[in-house]
C-alpha positions as CSV (number, residue, x, y, z in Angstrom):
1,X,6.9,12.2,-19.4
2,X,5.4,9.3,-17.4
3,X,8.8,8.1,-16.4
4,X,10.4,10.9,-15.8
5,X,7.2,11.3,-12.9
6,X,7.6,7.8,-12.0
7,X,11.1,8.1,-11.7
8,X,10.7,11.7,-9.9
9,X,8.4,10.1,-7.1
10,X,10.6,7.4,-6.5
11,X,13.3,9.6,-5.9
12,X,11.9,11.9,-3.5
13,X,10.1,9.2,-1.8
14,X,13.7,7.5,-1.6
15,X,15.3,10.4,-0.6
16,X,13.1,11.2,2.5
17,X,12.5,7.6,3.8
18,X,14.3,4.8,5.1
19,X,12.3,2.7,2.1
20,X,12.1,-0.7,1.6
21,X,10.4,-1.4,-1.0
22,X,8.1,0.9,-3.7
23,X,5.5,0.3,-6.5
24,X,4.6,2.9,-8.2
25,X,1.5,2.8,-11.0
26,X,0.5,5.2,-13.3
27,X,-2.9,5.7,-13.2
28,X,-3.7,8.9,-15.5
29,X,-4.8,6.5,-18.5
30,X,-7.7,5.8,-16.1
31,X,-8.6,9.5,-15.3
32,X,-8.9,10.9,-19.0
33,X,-11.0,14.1,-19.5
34,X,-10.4,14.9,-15.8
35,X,-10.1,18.2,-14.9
36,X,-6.5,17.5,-13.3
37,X,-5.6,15.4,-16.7
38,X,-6.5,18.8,-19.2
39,X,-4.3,20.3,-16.8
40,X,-1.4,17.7,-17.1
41,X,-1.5,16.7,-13.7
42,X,-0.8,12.9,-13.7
43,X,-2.3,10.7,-11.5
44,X,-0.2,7.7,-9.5
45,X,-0.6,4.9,-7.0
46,X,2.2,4.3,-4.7
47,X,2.8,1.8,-2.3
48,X,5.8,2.3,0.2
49,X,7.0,0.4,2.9
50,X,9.1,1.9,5.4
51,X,10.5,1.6,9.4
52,X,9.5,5.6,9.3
53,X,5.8,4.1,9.5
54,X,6.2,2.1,12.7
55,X,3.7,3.3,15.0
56,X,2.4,6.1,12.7
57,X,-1.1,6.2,12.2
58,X,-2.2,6.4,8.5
59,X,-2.8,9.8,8.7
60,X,0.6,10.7,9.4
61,X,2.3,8.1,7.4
62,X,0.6,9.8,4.5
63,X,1.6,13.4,5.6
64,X,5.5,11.8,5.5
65,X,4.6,10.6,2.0
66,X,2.7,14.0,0.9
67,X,5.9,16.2,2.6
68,X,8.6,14.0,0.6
69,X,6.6,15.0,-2.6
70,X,6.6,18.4,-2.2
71,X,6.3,21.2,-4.5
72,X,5.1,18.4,-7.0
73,X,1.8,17.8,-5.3
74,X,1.2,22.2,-6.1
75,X,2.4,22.3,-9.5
76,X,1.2,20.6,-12.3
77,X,3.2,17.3,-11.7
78,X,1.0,15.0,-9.8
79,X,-3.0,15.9,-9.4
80,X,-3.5,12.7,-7.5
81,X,-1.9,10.1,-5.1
82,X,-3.0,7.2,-3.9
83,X,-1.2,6.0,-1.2
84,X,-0.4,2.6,0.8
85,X,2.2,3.3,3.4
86,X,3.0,-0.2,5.2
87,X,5.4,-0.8,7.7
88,X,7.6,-3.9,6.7
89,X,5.8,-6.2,9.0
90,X,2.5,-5.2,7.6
91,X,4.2,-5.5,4.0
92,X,4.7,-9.1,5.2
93,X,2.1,-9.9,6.4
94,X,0.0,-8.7,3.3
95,X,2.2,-10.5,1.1
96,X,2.0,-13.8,3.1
């Protein structure tokens, strides 16, 4: 199931975004007994880098990331995301 979700993410994330790069983690290992985990909601980490972020504050760059996800983020799929959403110059730079 976990990477079927990965792979899921990855595609909507790739679908809706000019994307450069992706990492995606998941995290649910870390969150058992949660109230999300019972429910089987997993719980991920992404980092995307993409020219849609240029000159987006965060808080848009993660709506972007939040709208590519969709109906996934309401169901039962994914109970948390953590997001980094870097253009490729700040990508770069971090990397550096």
């Amino acid at each position: 199931m976990t990477q079927e979700r990965v792979a899921m993410i990855r595609q909507r994330l790739e679908a809706a975004l000019p994307v450069r790069h992706i990492d995606i983690e998941d995290e649910s290992h870390l969150h058992a007994g949660h109230a999300g985990a019972k429910d089987g909601g997993g719980h991920f980490r992404v980092l995307v880098v993409s020219d849609a972020f240029d000159g987006q504050p965060p808080i848009r760059r993660h709506r972007l990331v939040y709208d590519a996800m969709g109906d996934a983020m309401r169901r039962d799929t994914i109970h948390a995301l953590s997001i980094r959403a870097l253009t490729p110059a700040e990508h770069e730079d971090q990397s550096a």
